[in-house]
Structure formats: C-alpha cells, structure tokens
C-alpha positions in Angstrom: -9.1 7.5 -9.8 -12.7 9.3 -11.1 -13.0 9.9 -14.6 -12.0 13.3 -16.3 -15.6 14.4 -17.9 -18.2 16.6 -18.9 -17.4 18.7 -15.1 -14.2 19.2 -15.7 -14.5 20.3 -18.8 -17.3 22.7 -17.9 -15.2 24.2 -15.3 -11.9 25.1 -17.6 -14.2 26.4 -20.2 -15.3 29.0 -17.5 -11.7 29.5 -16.4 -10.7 30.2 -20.3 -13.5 32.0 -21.3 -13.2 34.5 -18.5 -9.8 35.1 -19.4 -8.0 35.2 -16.1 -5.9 32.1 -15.8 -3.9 32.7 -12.7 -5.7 31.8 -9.1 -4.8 35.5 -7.9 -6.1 37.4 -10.6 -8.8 40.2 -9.3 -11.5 38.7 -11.9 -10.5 34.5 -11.4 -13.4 32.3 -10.8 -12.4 31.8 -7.9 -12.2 27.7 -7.9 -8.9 27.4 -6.6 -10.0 29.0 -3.1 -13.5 26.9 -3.4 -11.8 23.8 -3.5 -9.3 24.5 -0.6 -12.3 25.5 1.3 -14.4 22.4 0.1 -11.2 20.1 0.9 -11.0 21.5 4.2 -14.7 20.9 5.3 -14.5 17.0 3.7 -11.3 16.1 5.8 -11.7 18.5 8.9 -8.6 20.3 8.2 -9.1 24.3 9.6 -6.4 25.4 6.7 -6.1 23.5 2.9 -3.3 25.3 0.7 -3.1 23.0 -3.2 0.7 23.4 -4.6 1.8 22.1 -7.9 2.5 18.5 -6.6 2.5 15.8 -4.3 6.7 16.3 -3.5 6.3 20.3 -3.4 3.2 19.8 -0.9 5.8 18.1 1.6 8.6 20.0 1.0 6.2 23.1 1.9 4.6 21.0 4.8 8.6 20.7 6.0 9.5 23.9 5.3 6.4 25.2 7.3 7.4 23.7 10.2 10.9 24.8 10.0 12.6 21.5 9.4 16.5 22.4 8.5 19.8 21.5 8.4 21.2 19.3 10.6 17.9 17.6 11.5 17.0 14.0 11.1 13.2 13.1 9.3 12.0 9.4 9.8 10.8 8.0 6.6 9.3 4.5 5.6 11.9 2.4 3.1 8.5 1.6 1.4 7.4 5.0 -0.1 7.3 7.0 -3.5 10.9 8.5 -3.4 9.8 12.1 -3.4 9.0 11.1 0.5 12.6 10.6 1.4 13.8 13.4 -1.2 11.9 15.9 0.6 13.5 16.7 3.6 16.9 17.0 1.6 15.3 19.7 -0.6 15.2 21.4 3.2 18.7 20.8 4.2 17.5 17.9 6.5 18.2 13.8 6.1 15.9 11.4 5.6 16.3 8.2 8.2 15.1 5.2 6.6 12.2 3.0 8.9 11.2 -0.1 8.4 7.3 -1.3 7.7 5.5 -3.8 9.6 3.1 -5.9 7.7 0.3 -3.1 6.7 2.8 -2.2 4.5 3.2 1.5 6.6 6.0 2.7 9.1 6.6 0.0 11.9 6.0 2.2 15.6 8.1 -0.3 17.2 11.2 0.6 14.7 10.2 4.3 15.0 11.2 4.4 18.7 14.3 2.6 17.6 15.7 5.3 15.0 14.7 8.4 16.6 17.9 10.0 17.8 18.7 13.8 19.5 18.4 15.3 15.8 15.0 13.7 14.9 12.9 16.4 14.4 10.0 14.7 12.2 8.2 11.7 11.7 6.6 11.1 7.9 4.0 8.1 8.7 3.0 7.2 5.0 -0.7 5.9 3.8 0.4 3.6 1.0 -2.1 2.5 -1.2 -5.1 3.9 0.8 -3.6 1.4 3.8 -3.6 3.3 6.6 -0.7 4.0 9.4 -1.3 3.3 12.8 -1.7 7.0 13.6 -2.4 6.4 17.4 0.6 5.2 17.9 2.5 7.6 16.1 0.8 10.8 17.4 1.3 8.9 21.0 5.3 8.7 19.9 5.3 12.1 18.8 4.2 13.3 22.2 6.4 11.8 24.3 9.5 12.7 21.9 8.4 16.0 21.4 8.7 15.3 17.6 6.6 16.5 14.4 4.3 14.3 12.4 3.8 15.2 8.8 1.4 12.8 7.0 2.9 11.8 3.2 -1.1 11.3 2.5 -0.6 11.5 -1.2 -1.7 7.6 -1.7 -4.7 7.7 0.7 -6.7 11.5 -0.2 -9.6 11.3 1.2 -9.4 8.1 2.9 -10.5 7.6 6.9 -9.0 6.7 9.9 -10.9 5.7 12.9 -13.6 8.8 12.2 -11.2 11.3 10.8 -9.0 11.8 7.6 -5.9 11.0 6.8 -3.8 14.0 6.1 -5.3 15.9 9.0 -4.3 13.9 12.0 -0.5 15.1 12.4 0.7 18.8 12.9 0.5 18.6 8.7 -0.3 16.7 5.5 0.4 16.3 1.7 -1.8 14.8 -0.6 -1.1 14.4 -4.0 -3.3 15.4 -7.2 -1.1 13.3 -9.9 -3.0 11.4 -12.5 -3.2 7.8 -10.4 -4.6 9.7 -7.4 -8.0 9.6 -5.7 -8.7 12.5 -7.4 -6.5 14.4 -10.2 -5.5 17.6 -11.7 -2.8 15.5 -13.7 -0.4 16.9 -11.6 -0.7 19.0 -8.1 -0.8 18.4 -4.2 -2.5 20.5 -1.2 -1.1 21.4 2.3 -3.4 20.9 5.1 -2.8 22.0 8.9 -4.9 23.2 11.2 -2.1 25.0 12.9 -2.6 28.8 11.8 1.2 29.7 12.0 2.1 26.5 10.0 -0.1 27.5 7.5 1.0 31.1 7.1 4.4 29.6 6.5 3.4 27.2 4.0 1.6 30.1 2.3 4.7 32.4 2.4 7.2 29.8 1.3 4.4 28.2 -1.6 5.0 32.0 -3.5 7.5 34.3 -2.8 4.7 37.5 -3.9 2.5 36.2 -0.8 3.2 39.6 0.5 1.2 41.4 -2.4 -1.9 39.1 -2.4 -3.4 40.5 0.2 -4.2 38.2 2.7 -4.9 39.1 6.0 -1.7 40.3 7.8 0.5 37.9 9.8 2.5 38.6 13.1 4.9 35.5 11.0 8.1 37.4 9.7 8.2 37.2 6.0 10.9 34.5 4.8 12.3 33.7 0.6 10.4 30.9 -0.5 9.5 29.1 -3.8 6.9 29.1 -6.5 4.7 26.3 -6.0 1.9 27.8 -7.0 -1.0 26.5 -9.2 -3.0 28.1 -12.2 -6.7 28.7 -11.8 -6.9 26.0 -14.6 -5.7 23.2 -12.0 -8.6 25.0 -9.2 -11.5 24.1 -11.5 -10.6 20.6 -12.0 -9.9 19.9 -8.2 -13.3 21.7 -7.7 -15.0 19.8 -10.5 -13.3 16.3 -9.0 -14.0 17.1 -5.5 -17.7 15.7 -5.2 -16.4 12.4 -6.7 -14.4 11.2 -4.0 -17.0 11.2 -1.4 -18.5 7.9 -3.6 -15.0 6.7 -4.3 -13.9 6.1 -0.9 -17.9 4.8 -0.4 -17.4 2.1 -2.8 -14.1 1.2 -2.1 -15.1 0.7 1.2 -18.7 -1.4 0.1 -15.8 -3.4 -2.0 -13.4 -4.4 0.4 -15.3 -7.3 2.2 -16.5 -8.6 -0.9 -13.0 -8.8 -2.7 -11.3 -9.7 0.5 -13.5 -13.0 1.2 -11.7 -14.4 -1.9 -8.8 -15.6 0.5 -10.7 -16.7 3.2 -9.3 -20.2 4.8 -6.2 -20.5 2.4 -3.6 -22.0 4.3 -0.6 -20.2 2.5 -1.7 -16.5 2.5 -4.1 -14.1 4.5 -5.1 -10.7 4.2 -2.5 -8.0 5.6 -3.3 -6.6 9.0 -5.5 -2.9 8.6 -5.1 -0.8 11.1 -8.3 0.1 10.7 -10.4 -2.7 9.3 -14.3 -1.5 9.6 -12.9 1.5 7.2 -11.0 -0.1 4.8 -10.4 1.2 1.6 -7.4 -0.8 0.5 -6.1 -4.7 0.3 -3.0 -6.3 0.1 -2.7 -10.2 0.7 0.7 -11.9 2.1 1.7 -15.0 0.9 3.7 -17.5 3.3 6.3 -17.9 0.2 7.4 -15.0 -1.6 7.4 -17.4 -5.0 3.6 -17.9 -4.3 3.3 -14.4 -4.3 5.2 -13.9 -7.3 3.1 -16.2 -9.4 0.3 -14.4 -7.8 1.4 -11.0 -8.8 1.2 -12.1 -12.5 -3.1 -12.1 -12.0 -4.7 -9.2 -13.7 -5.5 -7.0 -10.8 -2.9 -7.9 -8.5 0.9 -6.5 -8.5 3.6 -8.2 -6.3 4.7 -4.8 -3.8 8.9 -6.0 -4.7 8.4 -6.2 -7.9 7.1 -2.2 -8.5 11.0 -1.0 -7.3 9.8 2.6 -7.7 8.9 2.5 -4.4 11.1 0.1 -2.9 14.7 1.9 -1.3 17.1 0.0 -2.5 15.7 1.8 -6.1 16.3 5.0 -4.4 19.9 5.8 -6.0 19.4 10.0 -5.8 18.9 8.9 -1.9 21.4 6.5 -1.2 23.9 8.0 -2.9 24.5 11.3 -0.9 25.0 13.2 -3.8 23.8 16.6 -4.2 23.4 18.8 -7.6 26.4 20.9 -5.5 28.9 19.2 -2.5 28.5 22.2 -0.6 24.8 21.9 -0.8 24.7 18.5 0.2 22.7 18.4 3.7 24.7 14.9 4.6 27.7 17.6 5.3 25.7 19.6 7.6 24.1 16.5 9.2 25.4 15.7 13.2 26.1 12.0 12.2 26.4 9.8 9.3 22.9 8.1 8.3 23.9 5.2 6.8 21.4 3.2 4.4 22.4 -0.2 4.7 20.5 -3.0 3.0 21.1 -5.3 5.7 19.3 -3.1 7.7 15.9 -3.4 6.5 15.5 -6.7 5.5 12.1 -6.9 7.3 10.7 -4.6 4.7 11.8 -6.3 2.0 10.9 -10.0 3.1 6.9 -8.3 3.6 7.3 -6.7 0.5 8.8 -10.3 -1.4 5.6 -12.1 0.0 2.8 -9.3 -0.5 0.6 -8.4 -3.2 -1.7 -5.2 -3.5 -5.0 -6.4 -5.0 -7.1 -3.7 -7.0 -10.8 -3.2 -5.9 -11.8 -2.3 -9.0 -13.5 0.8 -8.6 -13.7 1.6 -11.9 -15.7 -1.1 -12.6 -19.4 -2.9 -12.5 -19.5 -4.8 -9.5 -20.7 -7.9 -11.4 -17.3 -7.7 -13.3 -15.2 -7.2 -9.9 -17.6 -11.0 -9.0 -15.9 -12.3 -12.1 -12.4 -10.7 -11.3 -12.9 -12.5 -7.5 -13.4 -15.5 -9.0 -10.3 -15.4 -11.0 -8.5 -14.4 -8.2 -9.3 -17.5 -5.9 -8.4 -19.5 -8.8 -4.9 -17.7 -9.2 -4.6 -18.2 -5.0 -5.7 -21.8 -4.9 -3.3 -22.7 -7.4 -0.3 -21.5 -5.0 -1.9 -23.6 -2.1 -2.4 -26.9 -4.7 1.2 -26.2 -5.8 2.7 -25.9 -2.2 1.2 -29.2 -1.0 2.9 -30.7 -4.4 6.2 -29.1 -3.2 5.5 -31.0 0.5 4.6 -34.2 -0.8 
C-alpha cells in the first residue's frame, strides 16, 4: 500500500480547519466528489460512488442491481469472507465455486453451478491476480446473468487495457489499510450503468432524496447509511496519484522477482491471465510440504495457511445461521446450497501447494535483488530435498 504522509495530512488539515466534516455539507471541500471523479477517469468507470468499506461497497453493488431473495450469487471458495457474506446481507445465497490455478473463479466450474436461481456472478481479483474476465463476461451473456467484480484486492490494477472493477455491470474496491490505496477503512462503487448507480446512491444513504442530485425517473427505495465523512474524501484524494506508480512498479517488478524460479523442476509460476500486465505472483509447488517450507521465507505466505480466506474458515457462512431464523435467506432460498468440503477439494489442493510471493513495493529495488536471492535459495532447497526424498 503507499505511505500515509505529508498529503494526507495536508488534505485533513483543510477538511478540519474549514469546519465542515460531512461530504454533503454546503461549505465541504469538496474531496470526496474529486476523488470519485478522479477514480472514475483512472479506471474508465462513467459513475464512482466511495462507501465506508470494502463489504458495504458489494452489498450496495448487489443491492443496486436488485439481487434478492431467493436468488443464487456465484462466489469463489478462495475470497475474504465479506465476498460470500454479502449477498446474504441482500436476502440472496452465496454458491461456493471452485478456483483454477490463478488462484480466481474457475469458468469451467462456473458453467457447472449456475442453476435457474443464479442471478450473479462475483469473479474475484485476489491479490492483484486477475480473473479471466473474457470468459466470464462471455458466460454472463449467454446465461443472461450479472457480473459484479469483488475488486477490493486488485484497485487499480489492469486487465488486457482496462481496469479491474469496471469490466462487469459493477465493482467494489476496497480502501482498508492493506489496500492499493487506503483511507484505513472505506470502499467505492463503480458502474457505468446510470440506473445502477442511482440505486447504489439511493440505497448508500437513506437522505439521498435531500442532497439534491439531479432527479431520477428510479422510484425512491429504504436503504442504509454507508456513507463516508469528508475526512475519508481527502485522504482517497490525497492517495489517488500514488497508485498510478504503484501499479507501474509492481508491474516493472514482476519479471524481475519472477525469474527467481525459472527451470526449477518442482515449482513454476501460477498461470496469469494476463501476463504482459502483471502486477501480482504466486508460485505452485508440485508438493504442498515444499510449499509449506517455502511459505516460512520472509516475503512469501503459503495461500492454506492464511484460513481467513479459505471457506472451510467461513463458519458465519457455512453455518446458515442468521442473527434472526426468520431472517435467514437459506429459508427463502428455492433449493438447499449445500457447502460440502468434498466438493472443492480442487481449491484446496492449489491452495496446499501455492505461495503468494510479495514484490516488495515498498522497497529499494537493490533490496528486492537481495530478497530474490534469498528466495531461490529457499526454492532450491525444496528441489535438493525432493531429489533426497527420490533417492
């Protein structure tokens, strides 16, 4: 993520000294709608609207495009949890999809859980790895079905000339404090559907109706408060010009971090699905022990091993519990959706042999040379103890 600075701090010290804290106030500086408007030029979005969070951002995306009860959402089983939690908080069920080795939503097992209900796909950009978004638009199509991007890992991050986030129908991206960029905590909407973004306005702050924006021929509906303070607008708008250079140098530092397992026997690089553009690099092992003892390298994390975002972590999902039975949306649901371990063992024997490996953006790139180094070393010694093991 950039660095909180001297920008930031120049931008709240305008917001407190002038007073007017709240984004709609008559006198507020304004940076809220500057940064929407900035956000929306950087990732080609026609409509950006920031909420107080990653999870709010898709609930509003869902809510915008009228996903309800007794409809069926597609969701990775690798994700943050709030992915699969937010079509519940809509009165729909999450359906649990398996990955395919760029650690996103398989396509082929996609075509294989949609069902009458399925109303939305959520393709999910984990760790700036990006989903094969040709294909799912292409599924979309045919199945008539609704793509909202979970782009909350991967702000900012492109995709065969465009931006993730503002390929499907909607996106969410997240501000929280290990984000591309960061407010400590918020999220944005974008769309460039003008009636999904009316929605998503109405249901982000239930005065939308005295703000005076320009009318709507949309019926007003109750929504939420999502809203953010002008305080979070001036520190998007401060870290806004940053990402440009992050995404820059993260893609400058792919290559160079990823030659460190070139023509190892026992691991390669995980498929991209969109290689001259990436921005993120995971490595799979051919022995999930290998990538275990790998995982243990500074700058390297086995994927099974962070359970947060693993399924079989997800008790508020599997469960099927609601804070109140008769809000439950698994009672309004046409079918049972099951969530059955044995079902997804594909995604956890990718995730058992995989390991994200940081490009160090933070750092000098003479210090990432050093880090390289110690990676091959912590690789080789996986392919030296394998041929042990064989001997």
């Amino acid at each position: 993520m950039p660095r909180v600075g001297l920008n930031e701090f120049y931008a709240l010290g305008r917001v407190v000294a002038n007073g007017q804290l709240l984004r709609y106030a008559p006198d507020a500086p304004g940076y809220t709608t500057r940064f929407e408007a900035g956000l929306a030029e950087l990732t080609g979005a026609k409509h950006v609207l920031t909420v107080n969070s990653g999870t709010n951002a898709l609930i509003t995306a869902l809510a915008a495009a009228g996903v309800g009860p007794g409809d069926e959402v597609l969701v990775p089983a690798y994700t943050w949890i709030a992915t699969a939690l937010a079509p519940l908080a809509v009165g729909a069920v999450p359906v649990l999809v398996n990955i395919d080795e760029s650690l996103t939503i398989d396509p082929r097992d996609i075509e294989r859980k949609i069902t009458p209900y399925t109303k939305a796909i959520i393709p999910v950009h984990m760790l700036n790895l990006v989903c094969n978004m040709d294909a799912i638009m292409d599924i979309a199509r045919r199945h008539k079905l609704l793509v909202i991007e979970d782009a909350c890992q991967g702000v900012g991050v492109p995709y065969k000339g465009r931006c993730v986030g503002a390929i499907g129908h909607l996106g969410a991206y997240s501000f929280n404090h290990f984000k591309n960029i960061t407010s400590g905590e918020g999220g944005a909407v974008l769309t460039s559907d003008e009636r999904y973004f009316v929605r998503a306005r109405m249901y982000h702050d239930p005065g939308s109706f005295i703000r005076g924006h320009e009318r709507s021929n949309e019926p007003l509906f109750a929504g939420m408060n999502f809203r953010v303070s002008e305080l979070t607008g001036a520190v998007l708008h401060a870290q806004l010009g940053k990402l440009p250079p992050l995404i820059k140098r993260l893609r400058a530092r792919h290559p160079v971090i990823a030659e460190t397992f070139a023509n190892l026997p026992h691991c390669r690089l995980s498929p991209h699905n969109d290689p001259e553009n990436a921005v993120g690099l995971s490595v799979i092992f051919d022995d999930p022990d290998e990538a275990k003892a790998f995982g243990q390298t500074r700058g390297a994390e086995r994927l099974l091993d962070t359970e947060r975002h693993v399924f079989k972590n997800w008790e508020a999902v599997l469960n099927k519990r609601a804070f109140n039975d008769r809000m439950n949306p698994h009672n309004w649901a046409n079918r049972d959706v099951s969530y059955e371990e044995e079902d997804y063992k594909r995604t956890l024997d990718i995730l058992s042999r995989t390991c994200r490996v940081s490009l160090g953006p933070q750092y000098p790139l003479p210090v990432m040379l050093l880090q390289k180094r110690k990676l091959r070393q912590a690789a080789t010694r996986g392919a030296s103890s394998q041929a042990m093991a064989a001997e």
